[in-house]
C-alpha positions in Angstrom: 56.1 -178.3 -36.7 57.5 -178.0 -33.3 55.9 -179.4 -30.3 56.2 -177.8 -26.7 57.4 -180.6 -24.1 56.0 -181.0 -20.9 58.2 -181.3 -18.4 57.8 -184.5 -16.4 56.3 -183.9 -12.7 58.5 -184.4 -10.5 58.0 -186.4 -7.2 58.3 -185.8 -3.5 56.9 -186.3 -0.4 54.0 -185.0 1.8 55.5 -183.3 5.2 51.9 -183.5 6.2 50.6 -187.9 5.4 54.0 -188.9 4.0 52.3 -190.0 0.4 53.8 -189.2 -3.3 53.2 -185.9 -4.1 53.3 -183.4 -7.2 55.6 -180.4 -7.5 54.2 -178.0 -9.4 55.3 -174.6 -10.4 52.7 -171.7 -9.4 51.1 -169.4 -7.2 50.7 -169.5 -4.3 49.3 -167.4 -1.2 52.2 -167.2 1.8 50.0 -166.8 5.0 53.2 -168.4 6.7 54.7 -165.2 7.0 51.3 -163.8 9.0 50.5 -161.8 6.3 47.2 -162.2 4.3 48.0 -160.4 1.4 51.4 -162.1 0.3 51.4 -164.1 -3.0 54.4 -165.6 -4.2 54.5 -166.3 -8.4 56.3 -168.6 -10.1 56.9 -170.8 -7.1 57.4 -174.2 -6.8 54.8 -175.9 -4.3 54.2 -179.2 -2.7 51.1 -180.7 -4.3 49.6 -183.7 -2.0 46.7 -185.3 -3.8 46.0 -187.5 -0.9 45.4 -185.0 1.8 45.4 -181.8 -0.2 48.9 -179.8 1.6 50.5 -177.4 -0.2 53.6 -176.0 0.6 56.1 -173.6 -1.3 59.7 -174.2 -2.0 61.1 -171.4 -0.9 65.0 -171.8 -2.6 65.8 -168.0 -0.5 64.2 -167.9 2.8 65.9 -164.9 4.3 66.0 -162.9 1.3 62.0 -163.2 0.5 61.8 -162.4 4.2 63.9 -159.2 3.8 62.3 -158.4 0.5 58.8 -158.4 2.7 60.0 -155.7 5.1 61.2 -153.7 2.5 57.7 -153.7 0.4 56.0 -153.2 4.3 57.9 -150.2 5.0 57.9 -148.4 2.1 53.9 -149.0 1.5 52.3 -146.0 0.4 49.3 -146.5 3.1 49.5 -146.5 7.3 50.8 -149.7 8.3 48.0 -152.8 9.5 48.2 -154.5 12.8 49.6 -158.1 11.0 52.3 -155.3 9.5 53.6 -154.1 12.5 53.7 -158.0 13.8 55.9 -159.1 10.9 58.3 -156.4 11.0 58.7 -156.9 14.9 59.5 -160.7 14.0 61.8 -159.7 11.2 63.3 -157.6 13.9 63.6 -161.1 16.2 62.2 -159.4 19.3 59.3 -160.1 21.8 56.7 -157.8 22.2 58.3 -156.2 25.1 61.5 -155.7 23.5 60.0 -153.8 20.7 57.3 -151.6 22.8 60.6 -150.1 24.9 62.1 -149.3 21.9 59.1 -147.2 20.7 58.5 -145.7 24.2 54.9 -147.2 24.4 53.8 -150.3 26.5 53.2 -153.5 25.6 49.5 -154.0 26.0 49.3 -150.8 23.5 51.6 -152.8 20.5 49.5 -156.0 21.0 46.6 -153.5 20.4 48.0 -152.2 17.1 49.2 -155.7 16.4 45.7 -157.4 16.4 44.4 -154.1 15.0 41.7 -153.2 17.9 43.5 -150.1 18.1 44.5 -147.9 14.8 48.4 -147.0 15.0 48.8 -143.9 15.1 51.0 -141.8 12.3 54.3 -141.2 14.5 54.2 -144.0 15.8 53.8 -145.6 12.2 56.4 -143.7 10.9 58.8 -145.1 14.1 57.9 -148.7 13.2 59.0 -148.0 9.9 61.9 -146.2 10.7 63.6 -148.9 13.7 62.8 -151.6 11.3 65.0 -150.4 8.8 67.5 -149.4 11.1 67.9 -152.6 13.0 66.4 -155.3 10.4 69.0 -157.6 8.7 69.8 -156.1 5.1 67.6 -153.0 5.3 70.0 -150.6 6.5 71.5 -149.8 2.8 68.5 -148.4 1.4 67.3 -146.7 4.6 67.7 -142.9 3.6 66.2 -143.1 -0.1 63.3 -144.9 1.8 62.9 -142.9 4.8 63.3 -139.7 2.6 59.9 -141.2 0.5 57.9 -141.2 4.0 56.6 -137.5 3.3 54.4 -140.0 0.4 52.7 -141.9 2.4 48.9 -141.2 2.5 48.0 -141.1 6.3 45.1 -140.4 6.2 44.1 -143.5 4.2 41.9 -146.3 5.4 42.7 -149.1 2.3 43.2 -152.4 3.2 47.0 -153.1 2.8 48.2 -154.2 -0.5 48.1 -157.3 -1.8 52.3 -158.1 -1.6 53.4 -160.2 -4.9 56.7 -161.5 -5.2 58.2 -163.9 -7.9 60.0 -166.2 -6.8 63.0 -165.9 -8.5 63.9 -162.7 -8.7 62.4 -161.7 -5.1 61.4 -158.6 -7.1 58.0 -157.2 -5.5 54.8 -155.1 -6.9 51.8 -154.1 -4.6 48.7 -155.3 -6.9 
């Protein structure tokens, strides 16, 4: 008979009280990035029991970073206000910076970006298109992606897609 062994917990410490705390390997929901509907699987987080913080250890920052702009712009459904954010962060520029590039004012991207205004379908489809011309990494698959804008549904008014992303592999799937 063979028995499974349990791998020991190992032990660190809380950025948040400074106690002992747990890492665990699981799932976890990445609303660091400003996005709501980000999960990351198979990820090793941070368990306090004294306080409760939980953080992620994210082994690959710039690569799950670049792997979220790629799974934002290629999104079969119009992009959301916290979308538009994170790829103009990605992108490392102020608000201004970004609204000269797509020829509208700034007042008008903080609108899309907090989502009291809907984005319109051009302009959706610029977003898309300067992100993965100027984001870091993104430029290799630009055509095959860009080319697969004619799919997205823009007339659609779904919530965005919950983002999962294992850990490991930084492979994505919209759930």
């Amino acid at each position: 008979m063979q028995t499974e062994m349990k791998s020991p917990d190992i032990v660190s410490q809380c950025s948040d009280c400074g106690k002992e705390a747990r890492v665990e390997r699981g799932t976890y929901r990445f609303r660091e990035s400003g996005l709501d509907n980000v999960v990351l699987k198979g990820i090793e987080i941070v368990k306090c029991p004294a306080c409760g913080n939980e953080e992620p250890i994210i082994p690959n920052l710039d690569g799950l970073l670049r792997v979220l702009s790629v799974a934002i712009v290629t999104n079969r459904f119009p992009l959301a206000g916290a979308e538009v954010r994170y790829l103009r962060k990605y992108l490392e520029m102020s608000g201004e910076q970004f609204a000269r590039i797509l020829h509208t004012d700034k007042s008008t991207l903080s609108k899309w970006e907090t989502g009291a205004v809907n984005i319109g379908s051009k302009s959706d489809l610029l977003i898309r298109a300067v992100a993965l011309n100027l984001g870091r990494g993104l430029r290799d698959n630009a055509e095959q992606i860009t080319r697969d804008f004619e799919h997205i549904d823009e007339e659609s008014t779904a919530p965005p897609n919950r983002i999962e992303v294992d850990s490991e592999t930084l492979v994505y799937e919209y759930a």
